[in-house]
N, C-alpha and C positions, 0 to 999 in steps of 0.2 A: 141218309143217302144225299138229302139237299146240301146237308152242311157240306160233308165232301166234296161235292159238285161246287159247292161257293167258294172252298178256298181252294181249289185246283181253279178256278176264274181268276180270283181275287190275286194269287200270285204275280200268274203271267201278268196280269192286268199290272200292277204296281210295276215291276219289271220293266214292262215295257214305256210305261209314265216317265221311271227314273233315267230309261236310255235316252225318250224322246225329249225330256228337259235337258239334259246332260247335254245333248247335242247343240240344241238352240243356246244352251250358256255358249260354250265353246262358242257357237259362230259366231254372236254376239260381242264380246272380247275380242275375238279378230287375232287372239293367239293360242297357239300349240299349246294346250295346257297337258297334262298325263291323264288316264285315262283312270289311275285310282282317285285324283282330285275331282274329276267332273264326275264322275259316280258321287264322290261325296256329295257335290253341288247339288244333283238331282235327287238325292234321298232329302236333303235341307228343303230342297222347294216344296215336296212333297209333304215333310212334316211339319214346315210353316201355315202352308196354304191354307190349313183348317184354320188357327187359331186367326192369323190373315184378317180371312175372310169372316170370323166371327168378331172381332174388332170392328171393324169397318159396316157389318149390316147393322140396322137396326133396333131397338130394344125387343120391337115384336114380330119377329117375321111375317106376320100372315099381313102385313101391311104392304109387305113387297110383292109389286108386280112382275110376269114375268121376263119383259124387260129388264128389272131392274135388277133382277137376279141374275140374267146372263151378263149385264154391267160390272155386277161386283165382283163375282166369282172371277171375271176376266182380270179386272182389276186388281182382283186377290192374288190371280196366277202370277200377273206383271212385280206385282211389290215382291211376292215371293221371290219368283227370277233375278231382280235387283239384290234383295238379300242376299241370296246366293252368290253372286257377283260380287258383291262385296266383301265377302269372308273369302270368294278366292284371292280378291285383290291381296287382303289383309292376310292371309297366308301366304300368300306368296311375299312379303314384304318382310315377316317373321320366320318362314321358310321356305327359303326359295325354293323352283324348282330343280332340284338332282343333289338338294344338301341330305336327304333322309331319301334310303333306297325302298325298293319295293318291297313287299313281302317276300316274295323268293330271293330276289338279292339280301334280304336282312334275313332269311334264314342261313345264307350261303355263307353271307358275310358272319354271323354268330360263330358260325363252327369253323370258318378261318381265323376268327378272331379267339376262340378257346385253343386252337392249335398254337397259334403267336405266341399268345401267353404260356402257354407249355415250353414254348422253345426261349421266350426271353428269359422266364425262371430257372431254364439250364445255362442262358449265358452268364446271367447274372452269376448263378453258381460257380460256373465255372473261372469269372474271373474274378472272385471274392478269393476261390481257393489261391488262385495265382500271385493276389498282392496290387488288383488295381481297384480295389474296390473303393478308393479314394477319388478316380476320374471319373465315379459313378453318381458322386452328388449332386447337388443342384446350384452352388457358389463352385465359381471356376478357381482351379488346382494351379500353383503357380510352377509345377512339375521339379523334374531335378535340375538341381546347380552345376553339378560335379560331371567330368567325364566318367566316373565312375559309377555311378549313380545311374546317369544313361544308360547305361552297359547293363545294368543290372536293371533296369525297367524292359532292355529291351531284349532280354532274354526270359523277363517273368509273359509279356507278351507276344514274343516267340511261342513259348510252351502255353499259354492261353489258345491262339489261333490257331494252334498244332489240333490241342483237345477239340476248338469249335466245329471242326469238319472239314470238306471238301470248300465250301466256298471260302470259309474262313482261311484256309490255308492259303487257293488262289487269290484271297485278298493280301495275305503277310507279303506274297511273291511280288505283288503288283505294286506296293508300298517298297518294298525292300529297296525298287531303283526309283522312286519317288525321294528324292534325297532333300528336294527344292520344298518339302512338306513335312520330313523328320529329322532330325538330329541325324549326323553320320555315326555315332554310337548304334541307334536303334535300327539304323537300315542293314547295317552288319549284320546286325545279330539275327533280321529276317533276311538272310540271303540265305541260312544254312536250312529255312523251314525246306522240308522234302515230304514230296507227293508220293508217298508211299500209302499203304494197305493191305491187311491180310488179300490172300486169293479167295477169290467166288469161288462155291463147289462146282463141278465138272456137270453137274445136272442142270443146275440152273445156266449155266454157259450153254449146253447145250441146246435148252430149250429154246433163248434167244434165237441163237444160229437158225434152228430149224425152222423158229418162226420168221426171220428174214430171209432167209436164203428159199424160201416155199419148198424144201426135201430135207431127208434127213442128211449129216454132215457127210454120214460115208458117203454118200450118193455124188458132194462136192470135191471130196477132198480124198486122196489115194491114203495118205497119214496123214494122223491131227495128235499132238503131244497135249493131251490132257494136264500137265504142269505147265502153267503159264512163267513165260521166258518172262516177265517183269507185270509187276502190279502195282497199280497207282488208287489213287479214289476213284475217279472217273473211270478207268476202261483197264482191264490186262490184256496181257499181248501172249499168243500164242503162235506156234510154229508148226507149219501145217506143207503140204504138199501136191500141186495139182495134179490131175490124171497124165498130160504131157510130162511130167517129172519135175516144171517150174515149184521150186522153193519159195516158202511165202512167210510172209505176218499176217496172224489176222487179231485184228484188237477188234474186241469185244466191250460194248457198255455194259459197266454193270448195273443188274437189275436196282428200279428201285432210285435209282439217284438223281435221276431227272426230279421227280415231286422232291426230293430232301434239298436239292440247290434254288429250284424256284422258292421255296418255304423261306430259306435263308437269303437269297435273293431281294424277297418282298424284305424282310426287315429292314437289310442294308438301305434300301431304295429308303422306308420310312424315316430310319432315323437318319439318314445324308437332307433327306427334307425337312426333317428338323433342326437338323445343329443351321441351316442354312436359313431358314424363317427366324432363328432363335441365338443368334450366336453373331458377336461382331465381325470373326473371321470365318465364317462358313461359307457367306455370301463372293467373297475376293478368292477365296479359294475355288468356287464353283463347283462344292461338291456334288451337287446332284448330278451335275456335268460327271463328276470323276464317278460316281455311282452306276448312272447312265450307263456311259459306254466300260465298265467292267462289266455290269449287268448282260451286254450285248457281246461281249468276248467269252464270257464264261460259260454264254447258251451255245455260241457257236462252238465252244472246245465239243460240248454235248451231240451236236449235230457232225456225226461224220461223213455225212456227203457233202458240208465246207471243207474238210481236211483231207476230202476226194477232189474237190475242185481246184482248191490249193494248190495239191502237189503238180495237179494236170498245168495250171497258170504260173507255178515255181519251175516246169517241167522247162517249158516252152519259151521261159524271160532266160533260164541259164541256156536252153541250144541258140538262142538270138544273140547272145554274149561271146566276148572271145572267150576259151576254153581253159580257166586258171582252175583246174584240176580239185571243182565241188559238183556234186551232184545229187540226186532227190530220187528216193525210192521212187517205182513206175505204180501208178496206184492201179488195180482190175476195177475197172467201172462196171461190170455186168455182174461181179460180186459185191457191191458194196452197198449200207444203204444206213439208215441214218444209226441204226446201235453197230452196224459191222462194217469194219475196212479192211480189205484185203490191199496188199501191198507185196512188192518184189521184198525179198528177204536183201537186204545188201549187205556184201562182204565185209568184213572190218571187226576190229575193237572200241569199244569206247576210249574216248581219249582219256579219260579219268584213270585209264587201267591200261592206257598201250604204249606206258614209257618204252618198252621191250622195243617196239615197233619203231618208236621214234628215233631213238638210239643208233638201230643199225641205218636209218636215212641220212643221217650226218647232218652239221649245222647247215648247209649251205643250201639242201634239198629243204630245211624244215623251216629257212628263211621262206623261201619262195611259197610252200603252204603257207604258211603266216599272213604274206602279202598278199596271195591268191583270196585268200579268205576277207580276208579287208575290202581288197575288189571287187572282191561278188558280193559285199555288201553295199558298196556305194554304186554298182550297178541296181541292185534292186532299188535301193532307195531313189537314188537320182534320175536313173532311166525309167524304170520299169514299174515305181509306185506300191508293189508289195514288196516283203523283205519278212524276215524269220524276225519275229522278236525276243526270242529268249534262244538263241544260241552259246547255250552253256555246256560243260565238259560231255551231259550225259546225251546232249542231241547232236555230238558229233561223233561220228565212226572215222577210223582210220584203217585204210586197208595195206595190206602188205606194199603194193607197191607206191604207197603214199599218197593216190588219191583220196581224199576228203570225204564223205558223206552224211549229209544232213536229217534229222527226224524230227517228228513232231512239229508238222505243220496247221493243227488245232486250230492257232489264233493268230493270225499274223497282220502286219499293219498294212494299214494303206495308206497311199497319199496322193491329192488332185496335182493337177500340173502345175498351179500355182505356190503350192505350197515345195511341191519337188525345186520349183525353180529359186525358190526365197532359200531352200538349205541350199542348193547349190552356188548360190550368190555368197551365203554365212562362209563356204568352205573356201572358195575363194578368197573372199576377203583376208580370212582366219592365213592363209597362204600369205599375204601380201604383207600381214600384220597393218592392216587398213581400220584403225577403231570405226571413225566414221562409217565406213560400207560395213563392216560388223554388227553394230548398232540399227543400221538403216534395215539391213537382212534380218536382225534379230523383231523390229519391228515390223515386219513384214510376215512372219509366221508365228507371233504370236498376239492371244486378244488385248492389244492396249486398253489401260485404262483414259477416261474422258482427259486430264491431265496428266501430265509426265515432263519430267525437267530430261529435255533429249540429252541438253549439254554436259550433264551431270552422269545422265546413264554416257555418255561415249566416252569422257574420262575412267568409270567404272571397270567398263570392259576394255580400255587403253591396259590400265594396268590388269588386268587376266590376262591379257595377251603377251606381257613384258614378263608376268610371272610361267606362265602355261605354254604358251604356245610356238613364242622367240624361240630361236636356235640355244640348246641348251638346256631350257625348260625342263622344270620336273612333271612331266607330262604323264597325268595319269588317268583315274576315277576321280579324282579329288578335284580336277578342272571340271570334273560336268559338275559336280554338285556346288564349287565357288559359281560356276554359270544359272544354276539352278536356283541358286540363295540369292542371287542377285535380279533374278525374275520378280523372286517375291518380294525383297524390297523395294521395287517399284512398281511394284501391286500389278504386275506383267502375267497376266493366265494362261499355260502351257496348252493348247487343245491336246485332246488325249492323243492325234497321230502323231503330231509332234515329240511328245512327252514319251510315246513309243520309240520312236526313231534314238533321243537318250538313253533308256532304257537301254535298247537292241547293244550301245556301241559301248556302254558302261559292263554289260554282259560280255558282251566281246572281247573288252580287253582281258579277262579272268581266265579268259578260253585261249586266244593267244600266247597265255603266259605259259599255258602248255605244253603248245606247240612250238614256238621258241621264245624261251626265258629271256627277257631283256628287250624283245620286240617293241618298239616305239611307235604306238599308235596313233599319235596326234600327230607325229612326224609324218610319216607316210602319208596318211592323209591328204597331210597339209600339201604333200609332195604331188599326192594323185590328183586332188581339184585342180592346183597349180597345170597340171600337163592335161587335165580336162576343159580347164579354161580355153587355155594353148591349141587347143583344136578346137574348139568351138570359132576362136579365132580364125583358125586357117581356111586358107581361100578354098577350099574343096566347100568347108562347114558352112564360111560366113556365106558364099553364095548360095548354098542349098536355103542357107535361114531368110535370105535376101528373099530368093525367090517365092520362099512361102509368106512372107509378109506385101510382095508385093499381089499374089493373088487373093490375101484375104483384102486386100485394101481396091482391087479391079473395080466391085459390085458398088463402091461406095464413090470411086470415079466415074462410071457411068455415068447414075446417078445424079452425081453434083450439076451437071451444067442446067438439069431439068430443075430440081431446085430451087436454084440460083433463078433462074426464067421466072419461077411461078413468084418467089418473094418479088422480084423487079414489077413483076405484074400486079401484084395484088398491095405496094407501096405505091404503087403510081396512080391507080385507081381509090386509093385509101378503104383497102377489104383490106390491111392488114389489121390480124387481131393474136393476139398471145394468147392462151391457154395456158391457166397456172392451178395444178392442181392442190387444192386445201385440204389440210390436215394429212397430207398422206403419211408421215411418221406415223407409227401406231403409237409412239409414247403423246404425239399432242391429242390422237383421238380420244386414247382413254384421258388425257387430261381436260379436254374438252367435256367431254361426255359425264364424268366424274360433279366437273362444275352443275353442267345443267341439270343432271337428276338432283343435284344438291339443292338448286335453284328451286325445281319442280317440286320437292318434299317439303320445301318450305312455305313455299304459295297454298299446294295444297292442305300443310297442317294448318296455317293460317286461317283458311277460308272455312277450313273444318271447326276451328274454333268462336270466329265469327258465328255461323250458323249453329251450331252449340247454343251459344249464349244468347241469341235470339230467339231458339226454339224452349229455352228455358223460362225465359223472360216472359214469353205466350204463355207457358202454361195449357193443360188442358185437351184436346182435341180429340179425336175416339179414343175409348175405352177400351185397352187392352184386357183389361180383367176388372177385376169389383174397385179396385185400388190404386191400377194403374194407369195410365195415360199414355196417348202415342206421343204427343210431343215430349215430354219430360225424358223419355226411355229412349227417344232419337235424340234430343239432345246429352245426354248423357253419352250415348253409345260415340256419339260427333265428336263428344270432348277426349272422350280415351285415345279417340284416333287420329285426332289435335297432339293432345300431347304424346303419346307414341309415334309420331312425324317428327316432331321438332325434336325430340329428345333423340331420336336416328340420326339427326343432322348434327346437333350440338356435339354428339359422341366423335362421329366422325371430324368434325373442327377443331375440337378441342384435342384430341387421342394424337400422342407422337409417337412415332413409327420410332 
């Protein structure tokens, strides 16, 4: 019964030792340490403190008085505490803190990391079967020579990406108008990848619905057509009908795909962080950048109350437009929510399959849709900052009497007014046949690099413009990717809204060629910035802009005369002083900072070796056991962490990136 009684004490007791030390480390240090390290600290002080403390007393105890027991034992506790300090320093220097996760993150992370590798071991499979198991080595592939050759790589990786999934696929799609990144052979052959998939059974659809919509479907819907009107990866679409009689779509997520894109998601994200740490063009390319934000387009396709909010803000930029005969399903926002979108059903055929349709509107109606559609695209882009980006045959409806209608609004671009205003300057230019202001605008919305021969880029795009763009010009897809190939030669990084905005019009012309064959896109264009310039100019425009730059400029006239006053005052009295603040780049912080830990690791291996070699040279001092010695064991311990300092330093001095 005693002993029971002693270690139900003794626990708590220790317990609470290890918290109370743990604590006083931490305050001590004076930094955040994690809460598994100072637990370690405080079990160390605890396990040193005997041996410590039996070091440092006496040969006979009963010599010590009890002064000088409360002396030592104190003493014992302090050197312990230092120890402890010490090995957190020394861990933390060897492992910092947040390189090795916690216990529950390292279980979490285990069983993410056995799924990974389940899913690398099916890529890998996958594109062994296909024929690229050559880009898989570890010495760089000097790819094909041949335009043939291409063609034939970029249909074994076509049918690769096909087999990889849903994200794999959205990634062939998003590559496909990346032209400035592939061969024109292999962006081809990923234009034909299609987002198709068997249909969910009608159970599990249902189940969703019931669970988003909080009732069963009959309760929402007067009919629901259990066959789904079209099936992709992400979501099918069914046709359903409300109690008022309104006609509807309602797509549906299928179950389950969310975890299977995040899964494939996280690789992409890893390995775009690697070719980009590890690869001399990963870095100029900015992959993790293009990883990034596909990552964050592929979530939003997943989330359909953005492709609710979409249609509502696509809704509301085409009724603010004049009315060039497009328009955007009306979404039910009180049915919709992030696996379900309900949507107006809109009349029409796909244009893929409505030559019938087109036919009877005659060439002259199907100009006008052609240019209509061009319009409300350099409205969204130029004015309005969002815009459709993948307007291809299957996202456009045609209705009988030849208005327009648009679908799949999932992921669409955006852009700040600054960048609106840099394309709207390119388009202009591109109007004027202006290399210079082309060049100037192209600089202006995309990330230059540190140097760039400008003089060299504006001859470059002089002749794309005498080739493309002149009256005359073979004006096609082929001028955005000579534009695109010419970014990369002078190592010019497209931001992805940008690289969106190509994308959107290199889509677009495939889709006009539909609607009328021989349609001239760069033409028009070049015709509409031309007569948007033209009114920005006119005296209605220019005094509207007049007047808005002179009330942003009011607050600053104010202003100036008090200024003005307090500089005169504080020159005349000699209180003037400048404020200059240092280091604010964060590239000289960290290069700053960089030096003087370098600085600081060297002093201290330094001083650590000195004292080494000092406490070696003594010899002697308590007896840590029959054989050992405190100095010897401090000096020794001083020398490890002598030269594991300097040898941290030398690494990084010596080590080229």
């Amino acid at each position: 019964m005693e002993t029971t009684i002693s270690i139900l004490l003794f626990v708590p007791t220790v317990g609470l030792t290890v918290l109370l030390f743990a604590a006083v480390i931490r305050r001590l240090l004076g930094v955040r340490v994690g809460p598994f390290r100072t637990l370690l600290a405080g079990v160390l002080v605890v396990l040193v403190a005997t041996p410590v403390l039996n070091a440092l007393a006496p040969a006979d105890p009963r010599s010590v008085s009890a002064g000088e027991a409360v002396l030592l034992g104190f003493l014992a506790i302090v050197v312990s505490a230092l120890i402890a300090m010490a090995a957190l320093v020394i861990l933390e220097v060897l492992l910092p803190t947040g390189s090795l996760p916690g216990p529950v993150e390292l279980w979490r992370g285990t069983r993410r990391r056995i799924a990974r590798s389940r899913r690398y071991a099916t890529i890998v499979r996958i594109a062994l079967r296909h024929g690229l198991g050559r880009f898989l080595r570890g010495r760089p592939d000097p790819g094909p020579s041949s335009a043939a050759a291409r063609r034939r790589l970029g249909r074994s990786l076509r049918a690769a990406l096909d087999e990889g999934g849903v994200a794999f696929v959205k990634l062939g799609q998003l590559l496909s108008a990346r032209r400035d990144l592939l061969p024109a052979e292999i962006a081809d052959e990923l234009t034909a990848l299609q987002d198709r998939a068997a249909p969910v059974p009608w159970e599990s659809v249902s189940e969703v619905l019931a669970a988003d919509l909080g009732r069963p479907v009959a309760e929402v819907f007067t009919s629901f057509e259990r066959v789904p009107l079209a099936a992709a990866s992400v979501a099918q679409v069914h046709v359903a009908r409300l109690p008022d009689g309104t006609e509807v779509v309602v797509k549906v997520r299928r179950p389950g795909v969310a975890a299977v894109v995040e899964r494939d998601v996280d690789i992409l994200l890893r390995l775009a962080r690697t070719l980009e740490e590890r690869t001399s063009w990963g870095r100029p390319l900015g992959l993790v950048g293009l990883a990034t934000g596909f990552a964050a387009a592929l979530r939003e396709e997943l989330d359909f109350t953005v492709e609710r909010d979409n249609l509502q803000a696509m809704a509301a930029a085409l009724a603010s437009s004049p009315d060039r005969g497009v328009r955007v399903p009306a979404a039910h926002a009180a049915l919709s929510s992030e696996r379900v979108l309900v949507m107006e059903r809109m009349p029409g055929t796909s244009l893929g399959t409505a030559a019938a349709v087109l036919d009877r509107l005659g060439d002259e109606r199907r100009t006008t849709l052609a240019a209509g559609l061009v319009d409300t695209m350099l409205d969204q882009v130029l004015v309005h900052g969002i815009f459709h980006v993948d307007l291809h045959p299957g996202n456009v409806l045609v209705a009988e009497d030849g208005r327009l209608g648009v679908l799949d609004l999932g992921s669409v671009g955006r852009l700040d007014a600054a960048t609106r205003a840099g394309i709207g300057h390119l388009l202009g230019a591109l109007g004027r046949g202006d290399s210079v202001a082309v060049s100037d605008a192209l600089l202006q919305i995309v990330d230059r690099p540190a140097e760039i021969d400008e003089r060299d880029l504006q001859r470059a795009i002089g002749a794309l413009i005498v080739r493309y763009a002149a009256p005359g010009g073979s004006a096609s897809a082929a001028a955005v990717s000579a534009l695109l190939r010419t970014f990369t030669a002078y190592g010019l990084r497209v931001p992805p809204g940008v690289a969106a905005v190509f994308r959107a019009f290199a889509t677009l012309e495939g889709t006009l060629g539909l609607v009328r064959p021989g349609f001239d896109l760069v033409a028009h264009a070049r015709s509409a910035a031309g007569q948007r310039v033209a009114e920005a100019l006119g005296p209605q425009r220019l005094r509207g802009s007049l007047e808005n730059e002179l009330l942003d400029l009011l607050p600053v006239l104010r202003r100036l005369p008090r200024r003005i006053d307090r500089l005169g005052d504080a020159l005349e009295h000699g209180r003037l002083r400048v404020n200059v603040r240092l280091f604010a780049d964060e590239q000289d912080r960290r290069l700053v900072t960089g030096l003087v830990n370098r600085a600081l690791l060297t002093v201290i291996g330094a001083a650590a070796g000195v004292i080494a070699v000092v406490l070696l040279g003594a010899g002697g001092g308590p007896r840590v056991s029959a054989t050992v010695s405190l100095f010897p064991l401090l000096g020794y311990g001083l020398l490890i962490v002598s030269v594991v300092l300097v040898l941290r330093v030398l690494v990084v001095v010596l080590r080229r990136e």
